[in-house]
C-alpha positions in Angstrom: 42.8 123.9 32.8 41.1 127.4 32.7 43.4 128.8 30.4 43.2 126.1 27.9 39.8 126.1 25.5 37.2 123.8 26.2 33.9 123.6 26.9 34.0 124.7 30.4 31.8 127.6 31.2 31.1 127.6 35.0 32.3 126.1 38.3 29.8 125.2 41.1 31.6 126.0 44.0 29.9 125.3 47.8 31.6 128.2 50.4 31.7 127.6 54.2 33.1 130.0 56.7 33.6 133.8 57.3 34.0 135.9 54.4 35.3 138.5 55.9 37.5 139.3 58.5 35.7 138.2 61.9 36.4 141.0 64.0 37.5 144.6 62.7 39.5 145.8 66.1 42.2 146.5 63.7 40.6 149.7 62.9 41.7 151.2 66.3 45.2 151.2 65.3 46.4 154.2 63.1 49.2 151.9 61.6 49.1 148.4 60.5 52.1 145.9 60.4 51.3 142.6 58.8 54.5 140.0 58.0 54.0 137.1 55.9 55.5 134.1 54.3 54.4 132.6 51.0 50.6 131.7 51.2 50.6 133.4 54.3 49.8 135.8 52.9 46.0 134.8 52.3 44.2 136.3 55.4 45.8 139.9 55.2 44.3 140.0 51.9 40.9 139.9 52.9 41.7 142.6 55.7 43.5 145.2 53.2 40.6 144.5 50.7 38.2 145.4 53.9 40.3 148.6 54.3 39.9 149.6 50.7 36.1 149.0 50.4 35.9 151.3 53.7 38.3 153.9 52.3 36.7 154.3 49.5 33.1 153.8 49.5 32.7 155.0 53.0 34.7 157.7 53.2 36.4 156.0 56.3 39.7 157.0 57.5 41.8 153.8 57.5 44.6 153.2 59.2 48.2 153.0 57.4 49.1 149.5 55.7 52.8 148.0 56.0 52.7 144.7 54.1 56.3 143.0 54.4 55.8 139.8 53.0 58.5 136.8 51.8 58.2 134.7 48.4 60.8 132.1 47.5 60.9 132.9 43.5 59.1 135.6 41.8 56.6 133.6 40.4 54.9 134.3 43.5 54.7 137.9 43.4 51.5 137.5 41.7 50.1 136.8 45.0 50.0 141.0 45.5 47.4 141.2 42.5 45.1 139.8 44.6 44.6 142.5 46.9 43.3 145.0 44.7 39.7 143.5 44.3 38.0 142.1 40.8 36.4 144.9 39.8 39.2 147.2 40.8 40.9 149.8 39.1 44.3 151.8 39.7 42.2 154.3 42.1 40.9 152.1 43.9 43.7 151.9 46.6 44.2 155.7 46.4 42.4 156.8 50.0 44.7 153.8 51.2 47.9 154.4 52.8 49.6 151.3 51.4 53.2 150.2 51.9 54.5 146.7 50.4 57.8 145.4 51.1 58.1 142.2 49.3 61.4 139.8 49.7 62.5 137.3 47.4 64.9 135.1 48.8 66.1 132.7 46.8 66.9 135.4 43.4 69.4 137.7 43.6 67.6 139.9 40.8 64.5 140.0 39.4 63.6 137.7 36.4 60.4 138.3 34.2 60.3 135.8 32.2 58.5 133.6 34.7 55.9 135.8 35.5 52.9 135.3 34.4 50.4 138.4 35.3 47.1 136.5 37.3 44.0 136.8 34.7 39.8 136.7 36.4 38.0 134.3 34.2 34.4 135.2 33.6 32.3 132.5 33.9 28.8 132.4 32.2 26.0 133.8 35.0 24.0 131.0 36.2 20.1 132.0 37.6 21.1 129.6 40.5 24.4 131.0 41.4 23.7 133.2 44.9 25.9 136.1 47.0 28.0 134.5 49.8 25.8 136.4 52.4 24.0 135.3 55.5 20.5 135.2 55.8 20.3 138.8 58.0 23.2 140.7 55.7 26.6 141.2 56.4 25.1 143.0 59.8 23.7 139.7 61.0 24.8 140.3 64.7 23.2 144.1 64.8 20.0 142.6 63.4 20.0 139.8 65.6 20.3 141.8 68.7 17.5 144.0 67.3 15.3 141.2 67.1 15.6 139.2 70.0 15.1 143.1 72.1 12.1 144.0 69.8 10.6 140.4 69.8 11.6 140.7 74.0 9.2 144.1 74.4 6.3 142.4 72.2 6.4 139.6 73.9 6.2 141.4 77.6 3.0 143.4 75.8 1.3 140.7 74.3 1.1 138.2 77.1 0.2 141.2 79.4 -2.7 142.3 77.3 -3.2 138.2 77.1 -3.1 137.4 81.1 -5.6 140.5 81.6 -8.2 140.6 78.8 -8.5 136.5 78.5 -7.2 134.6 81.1 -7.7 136.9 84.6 -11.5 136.8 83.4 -11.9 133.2 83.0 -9.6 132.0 85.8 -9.4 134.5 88.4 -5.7 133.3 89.1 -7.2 130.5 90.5 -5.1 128.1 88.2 -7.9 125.7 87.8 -8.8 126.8 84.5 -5.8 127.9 83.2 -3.0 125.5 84.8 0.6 126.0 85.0 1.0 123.5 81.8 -1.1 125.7 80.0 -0.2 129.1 80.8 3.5 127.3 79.6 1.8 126.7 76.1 0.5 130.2 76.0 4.4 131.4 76.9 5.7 129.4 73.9 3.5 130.1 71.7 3.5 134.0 72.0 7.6 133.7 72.1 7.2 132.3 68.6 4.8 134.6 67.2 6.8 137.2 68.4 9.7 136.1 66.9 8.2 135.5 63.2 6.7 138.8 63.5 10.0 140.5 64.0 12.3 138.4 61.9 10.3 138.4 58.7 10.5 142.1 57.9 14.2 141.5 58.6 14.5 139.1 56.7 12.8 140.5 53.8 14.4 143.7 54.1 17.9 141.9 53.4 16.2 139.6 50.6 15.4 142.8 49.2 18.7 144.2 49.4 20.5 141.6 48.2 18.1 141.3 45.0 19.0 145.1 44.4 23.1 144.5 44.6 22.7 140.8 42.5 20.8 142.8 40.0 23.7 145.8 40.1 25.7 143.3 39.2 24.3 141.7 36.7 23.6 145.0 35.0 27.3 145.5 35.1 28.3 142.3 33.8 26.0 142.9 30.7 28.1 146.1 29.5 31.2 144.3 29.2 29.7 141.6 26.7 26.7 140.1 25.2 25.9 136.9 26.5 26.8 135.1 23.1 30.2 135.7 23.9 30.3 133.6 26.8 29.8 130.8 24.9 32.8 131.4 22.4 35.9 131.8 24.8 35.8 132.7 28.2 36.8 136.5 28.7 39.8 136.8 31.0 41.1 140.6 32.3 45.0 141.4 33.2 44.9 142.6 36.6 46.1 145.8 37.7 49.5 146.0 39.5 50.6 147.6 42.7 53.8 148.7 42.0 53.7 152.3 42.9 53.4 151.4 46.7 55.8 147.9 46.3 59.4 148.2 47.5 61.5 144.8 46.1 63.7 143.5 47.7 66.4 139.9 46.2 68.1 137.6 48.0 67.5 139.1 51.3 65.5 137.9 54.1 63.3 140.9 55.7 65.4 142.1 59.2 61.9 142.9 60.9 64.4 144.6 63.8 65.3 147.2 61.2 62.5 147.6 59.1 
């Protein structure tokens, strides 16, 4: 349906669920091993995509990658494209150490003729469309322990300066005044003040952040074509291959005691 013309020009599209891998304790290991089957194929893409953002921009040493992976035609081998991201090019996997050994099972040689190369179709930019980001960044859980310790220590100095300054004054710690229901209140309401007034530079900060990156990308975006264009055919882009680190392998099974 994408490939065909029509008026289609966008697809809103609701996301729920990591978007990235959960934990990073792979990065420990100097080599990884990943096997797959088929589709299975769809979570070690998001890890070697992790390991190429880090490798690159980061200047992090990443560990070695041993894909061995099983397809049933060759068809499927466009799966690989996928790992090498959208706006990749052929160096972007350089400062990876990348190994695929990819099995086809039911060929006994390679056939072409059915391969069809996967294309990314630009849709038109929306002003509602939004990064799939949470609310504190991609670093929620380091913000989030920085804000409940922060909001902790202001909270220990506010209702200290509170109890002597307004209510040792008035009450004495006679709890006559000042009764256990209300010095409660008081608690709640300083734990909550606290909070806004330590979340809300974080969460501005990352607002800000992410307004600088959207508007990277749109300034991107706007040197590959004018925005008339959109509106004539959408733009599609052949993706770039990994075959320089893929090893083929027909009508074989992978022997995972010898590899």
């Amino acid at each position: 349906m994408l490939s065909s013309p029509s008026s289609l020009d966008r697809l809103e599209v609701s996301v729920e669920g990591p978007y990235a891998p959960a934990s990073k304790d792979f990065l420990r290991y100097d080599t990884l091993v990943m096997v797959s089957g088929g589709s299975g194929i769809t979570p070690f893409i998001s890890i070697i995509r992790e390991l190429i953002y880090m490798s690159t921009k980061l200047n992090y040493k990443a560990p070695k990658v041993i894909l061995i992976c099983a397809f049933k035609n060759s068809s499927e081998l466009t799966m690989l494209d996928l790992i090498l991201p959208i706006s990749g090019t052929p160096s972007d996997n350089s400062n990876l150490k990348l190994q695929i050994e990819a099995f086809v099972t039911r060929e006994k040689e390679p056939k072409t003729d059915n391969i069809k190369p996967i294309k990314a179709i630009k849709f038109k930019p929306h002003a509602k469309d939004a990064p799939l980001s949470s609310i504190l960044g991609p670093k929620h859980w380091l913000w989030l322990g920085m804000i409940i310790a922060s909001s902790f220590v202001i909270f220990l100095i506010l209702l200290g300066i509170i109890t002597r300054y307004y209510i040792y004054p008035i009450d004495h710690n006679s709890n006559i005044i000042f009764s256990t229901t209300w010095r409660s209140v008081i608690n709640v309401l300083v734990i909550c003040i606290c909070i806004v007034i330590t979340a809300t530079p974080v969460v501005l900060c990352n607002k800000r952040q992410n307004d600088i990156e959207t508007s990277q990308v749109q300034n991107m975006e706007g040197t590959t074509g004018s925005p008339s264009s959109y509106d004539m055919e959408l733009e599609s882009h052949p993706r770039q291959s990994l075959s320089q680190a893929t090893n083929m392998h027909y009508g074989r099974r992978p022997d995972l005691r010898s590899e």
